[in-house]
C-alpha angles and dihedrals in degrees: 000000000000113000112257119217114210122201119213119191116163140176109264105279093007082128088249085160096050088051099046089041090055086051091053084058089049109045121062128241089009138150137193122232117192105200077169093065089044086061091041091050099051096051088035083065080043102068098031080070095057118105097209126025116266117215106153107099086207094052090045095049087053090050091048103035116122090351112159094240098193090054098053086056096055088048091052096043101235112166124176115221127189113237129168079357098298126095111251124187128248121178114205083332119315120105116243120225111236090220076070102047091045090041116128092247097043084044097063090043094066099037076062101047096030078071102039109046144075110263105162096103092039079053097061100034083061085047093057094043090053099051085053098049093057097057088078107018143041103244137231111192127194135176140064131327092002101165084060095046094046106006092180092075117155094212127001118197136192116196122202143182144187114272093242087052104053083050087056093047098035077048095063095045104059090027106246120163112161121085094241089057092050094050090051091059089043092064097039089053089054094046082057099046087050082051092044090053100035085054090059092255120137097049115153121222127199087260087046106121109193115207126200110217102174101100094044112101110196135024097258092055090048095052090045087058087057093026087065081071103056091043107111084058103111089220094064097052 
């Protein structure tokens, strides 16, 4: 059977990973591709570059605006190996924890730059790997525009959550317990979700198959909703 290729797009802390890792444990020779870490990991190299700390979104969309994002990337040197069948990121060299590309602070960065800047040439960088990758491998996506960067998707989600949801989750994983805390992140995980909408993302395509994650407590629950999509593929029985 044809490889298939699956696209994963999810609300900021609507637990989109954990879906599309849980998929990698349920689909045979597949392999997860995080178009969303190879963008981390370009404006995380940014800003390691920065001499003092940015903080103003205005300031950071005129930094980012109509950069050739590829070609940041090749000056930085940020390469995207496969490992235990997902990418992970490397930048000249030194492999990047991925606690520091999903952190808060790296997150909005890229909500920022992934608007302002010139993706077409990162776009189809990420086409051609893709193409490649299938050849071997039935193929998890997950990032950002997906439909533009690979627009012969096989199936294209978006996974989405209640606000109050994606706090609680976001909550557990950096540990935040203290209602302060949670109304901080509150208010960061709706600033993205303005970025993230303001940047195009989001769009929904007539293959496009929303799925509502909100009541689902756990992530196996939450893969066997979208999984009920996918379920007439062989591979899956």
């Amino acid at each position: 059977m044809e490889h298939i290729v699956i696209g994963i797009e999810g609300l900021v802390g609507s637990g989109k990973t954990s879906i599309c890792r849980e998929l990698l444990n349920r689909i045979p020779d597949s392999i997860l591709f995080q178009g969303g870490n190879l963008y981390r990991g370009i404006v995380y190299a940014v800003m390691q570059r920065q001499k003092e700390k940015i903080e103003d979104i205005a300031v950071l969309q005129k930094s980012f605006s109509h950069i050739d994002i590829k070609k940041v990337m090749d000056i930085l040197k940020v390469q995207l190996k496969i490992e235990n069948r997902e990418t992970v990121i490397y930048i000249d060299g030194q492999k990047i924890d991925e606690e520091e590309l999903q952190s808060k602070e790296n997150s909005m960065l890229v909500s920022v730059a992934g608007g302002a800047a010139d993706n077409t040439h990162l776009f189809e960088f990420a086409r051609t790997l893709i193409n490649e990758m299938k050849k071997q491998y039935n193929l998890i996506v997950s990032g950002r525009a997906l439909m533009e960067i690979y627009p012969d998707l096989d199936y294209h989600f978006l996974v989405t959550a209640s606000l109050e949801e994606r706090v609680n989750r976001k909550s557990k994983q950096y540990g935040y317990t203290t209602k302060e805390e949670k109304e901080a992140l509150k208010a960061h995980i709706i600033k993205r979700d303005a970025l993230q909408q303001q940047a195009g993302f989001y769009k929904k395509y007539d293959k496009t198959i929303i799925v509502d994650v909100t009541d689902c407590k756990n992530v196996e629950s939450s893969t066997n909703k979208l999984e009920t999509y996918i379920e007439e593929i062989p591979i899956l029985a």
